[in-house]
Backbone as numpy.savetxt, mean C-alpha at the origin, in Angstrom:
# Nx Ny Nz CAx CAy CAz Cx Cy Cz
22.34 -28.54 -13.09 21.50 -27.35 -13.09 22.38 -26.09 -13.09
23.54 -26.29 -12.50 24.50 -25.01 -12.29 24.76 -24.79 -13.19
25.25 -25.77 -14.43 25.67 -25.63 -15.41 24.92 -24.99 -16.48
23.82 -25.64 -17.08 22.72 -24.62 -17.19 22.95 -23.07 -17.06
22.37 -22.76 -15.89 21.97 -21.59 -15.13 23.93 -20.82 -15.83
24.78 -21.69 -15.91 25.91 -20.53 -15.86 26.07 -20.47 -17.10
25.71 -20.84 -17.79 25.62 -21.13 -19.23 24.45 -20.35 -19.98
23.45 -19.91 -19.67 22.40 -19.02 -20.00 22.77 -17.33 -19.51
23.64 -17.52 -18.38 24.09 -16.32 -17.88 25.19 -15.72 -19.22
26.06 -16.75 -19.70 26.62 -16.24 -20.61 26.40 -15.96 -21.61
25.85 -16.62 -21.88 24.84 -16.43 -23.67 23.75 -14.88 -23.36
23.24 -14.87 -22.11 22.76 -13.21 -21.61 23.80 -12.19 -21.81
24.89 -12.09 -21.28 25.95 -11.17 -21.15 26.39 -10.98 -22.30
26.87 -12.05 -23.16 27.51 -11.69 -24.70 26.14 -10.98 -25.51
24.76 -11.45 -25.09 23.88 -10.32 -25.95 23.76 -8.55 -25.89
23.79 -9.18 -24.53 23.48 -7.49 -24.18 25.09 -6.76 -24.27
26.04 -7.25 -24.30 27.39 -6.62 -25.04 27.25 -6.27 -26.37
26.67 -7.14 -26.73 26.47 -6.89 -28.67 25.55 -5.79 -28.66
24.47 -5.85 -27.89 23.26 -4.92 -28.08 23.17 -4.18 -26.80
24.08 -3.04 -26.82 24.36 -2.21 -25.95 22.97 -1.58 -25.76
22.81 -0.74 -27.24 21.71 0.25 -27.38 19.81 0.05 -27.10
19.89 -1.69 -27.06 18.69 -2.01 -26.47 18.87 -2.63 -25.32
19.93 -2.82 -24.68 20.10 -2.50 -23.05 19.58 -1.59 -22.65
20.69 -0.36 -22.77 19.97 1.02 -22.25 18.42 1.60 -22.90
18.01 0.76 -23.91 16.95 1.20 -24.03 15.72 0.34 -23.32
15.90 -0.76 -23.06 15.00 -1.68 -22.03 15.03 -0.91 -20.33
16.72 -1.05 -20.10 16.90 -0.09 -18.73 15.85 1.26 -18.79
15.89 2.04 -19.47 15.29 3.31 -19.59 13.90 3.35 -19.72
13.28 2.59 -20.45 12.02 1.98 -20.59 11.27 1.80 -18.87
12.31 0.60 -18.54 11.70 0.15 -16.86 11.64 1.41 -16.20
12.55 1.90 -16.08 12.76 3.21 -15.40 11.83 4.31 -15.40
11.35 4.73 -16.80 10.17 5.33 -16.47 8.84 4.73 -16.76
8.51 3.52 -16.65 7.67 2.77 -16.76 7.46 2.87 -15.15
8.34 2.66 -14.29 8.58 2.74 -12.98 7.41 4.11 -11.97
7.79 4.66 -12.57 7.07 6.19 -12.34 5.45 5.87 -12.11
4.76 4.96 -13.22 3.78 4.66 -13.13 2.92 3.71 -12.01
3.85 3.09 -11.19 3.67 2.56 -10.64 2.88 2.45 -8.75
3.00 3.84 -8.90 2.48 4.59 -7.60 1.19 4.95 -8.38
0.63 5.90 -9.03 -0.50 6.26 -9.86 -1.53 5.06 -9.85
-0.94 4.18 -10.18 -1.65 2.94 -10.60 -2.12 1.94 -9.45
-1.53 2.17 -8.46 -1.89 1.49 -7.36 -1.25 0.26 -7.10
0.03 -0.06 -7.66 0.88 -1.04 -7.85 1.76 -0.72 -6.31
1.99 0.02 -6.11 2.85 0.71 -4.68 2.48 1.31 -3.91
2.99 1.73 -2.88 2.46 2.72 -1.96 3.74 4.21 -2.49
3.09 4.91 -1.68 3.97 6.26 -1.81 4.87 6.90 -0.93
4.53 6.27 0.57 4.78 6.63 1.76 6.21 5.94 2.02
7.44 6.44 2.32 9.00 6.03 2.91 8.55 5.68 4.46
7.62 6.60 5.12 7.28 6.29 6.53 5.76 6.05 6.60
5.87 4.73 7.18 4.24 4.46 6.89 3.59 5.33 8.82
2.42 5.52 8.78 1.53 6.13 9.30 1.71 5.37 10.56
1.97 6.27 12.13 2.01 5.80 12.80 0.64 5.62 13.60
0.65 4.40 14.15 -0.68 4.10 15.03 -0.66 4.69 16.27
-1.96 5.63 16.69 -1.98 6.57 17.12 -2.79 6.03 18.10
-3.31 5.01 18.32 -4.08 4.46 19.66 -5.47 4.67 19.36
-5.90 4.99 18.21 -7.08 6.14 18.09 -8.06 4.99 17.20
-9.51 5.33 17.66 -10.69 4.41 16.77 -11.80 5.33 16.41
-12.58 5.04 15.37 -13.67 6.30 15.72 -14.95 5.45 15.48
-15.95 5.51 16.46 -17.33 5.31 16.35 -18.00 5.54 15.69
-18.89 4.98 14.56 -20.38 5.98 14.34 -21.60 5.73 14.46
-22.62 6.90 15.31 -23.65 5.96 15.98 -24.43 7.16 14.58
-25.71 5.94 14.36 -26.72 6.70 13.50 -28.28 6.62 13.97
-28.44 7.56 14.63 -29.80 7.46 15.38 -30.57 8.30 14.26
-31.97 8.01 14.68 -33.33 8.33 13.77 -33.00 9.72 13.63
-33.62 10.07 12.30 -33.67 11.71 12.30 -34.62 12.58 13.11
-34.26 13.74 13.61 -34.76 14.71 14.47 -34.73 14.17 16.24
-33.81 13.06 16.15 -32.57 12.67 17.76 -32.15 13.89 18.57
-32.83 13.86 19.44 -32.30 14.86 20.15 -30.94 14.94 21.10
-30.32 16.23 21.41 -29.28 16.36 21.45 -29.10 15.43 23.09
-30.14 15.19 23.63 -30.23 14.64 25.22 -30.05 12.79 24.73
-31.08 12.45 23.88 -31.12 11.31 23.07 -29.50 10.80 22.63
-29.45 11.57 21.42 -27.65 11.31 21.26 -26.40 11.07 22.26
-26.56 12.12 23.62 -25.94 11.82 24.36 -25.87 10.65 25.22
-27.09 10.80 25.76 -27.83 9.12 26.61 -27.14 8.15 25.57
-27.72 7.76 24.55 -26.70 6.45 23.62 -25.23 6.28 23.38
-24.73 7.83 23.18 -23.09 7.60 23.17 -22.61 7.33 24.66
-23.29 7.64 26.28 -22.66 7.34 27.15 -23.13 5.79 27.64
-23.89 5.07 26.79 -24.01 3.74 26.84 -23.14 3.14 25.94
-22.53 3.13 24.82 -21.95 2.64 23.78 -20.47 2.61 25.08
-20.35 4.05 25.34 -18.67 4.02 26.17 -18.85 3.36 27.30
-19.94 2.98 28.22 -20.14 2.40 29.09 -19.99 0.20 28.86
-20.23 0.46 27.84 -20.47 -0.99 27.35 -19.09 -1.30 27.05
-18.31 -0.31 26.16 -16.93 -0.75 25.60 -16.51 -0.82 26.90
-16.30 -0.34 27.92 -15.24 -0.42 29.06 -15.57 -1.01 30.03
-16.67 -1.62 29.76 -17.30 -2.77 30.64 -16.68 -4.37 29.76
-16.62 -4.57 28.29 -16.04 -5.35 27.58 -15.02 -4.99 27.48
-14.19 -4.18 28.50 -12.43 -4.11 27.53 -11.76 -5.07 28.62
């Protein structure tokens, strides 16, 4: 298998010696083909990904015209319940 494998490596190298100019033109190609790759959703963009901040957010959806006494009464049961289950 080594043999092979070192043997395809050479027959690679003597091409792309002969064919300098579609080396650098394949290289150059990837390269800004590369660019596309964030746009497209292939990558992320971020060097530092987003630190976790301890943080969650709720959303309660009560009936329309909930009053502001209503809303409250349910959000201090929702926090009552989580910290009764934590």
């Amino acid at each position: 298998m080594y043999e092979k494998l070192a043997a395809l490596y050479v027959r690679t190298l003597h091409w792309a010696l002969a064919n300098r100019g579609k080396v650098y033109a394949i290289a150059g190609s990837m390269f800004v083909a590369s660019f596309a790759l964030v746009p497209l959703g292939f990558i992320g963009s971020e060097f530092i990904a987003v630190a976790d901040r301890g943080e969650f957010t709720v959303t309660l959806e009560l009936a329309p015209g909930s009053t502001f006494e209503n809303t409250n009464y349910v959000t201090q049961q929702v926090e009552k319940n989580h910290l009764r289950h934590a």
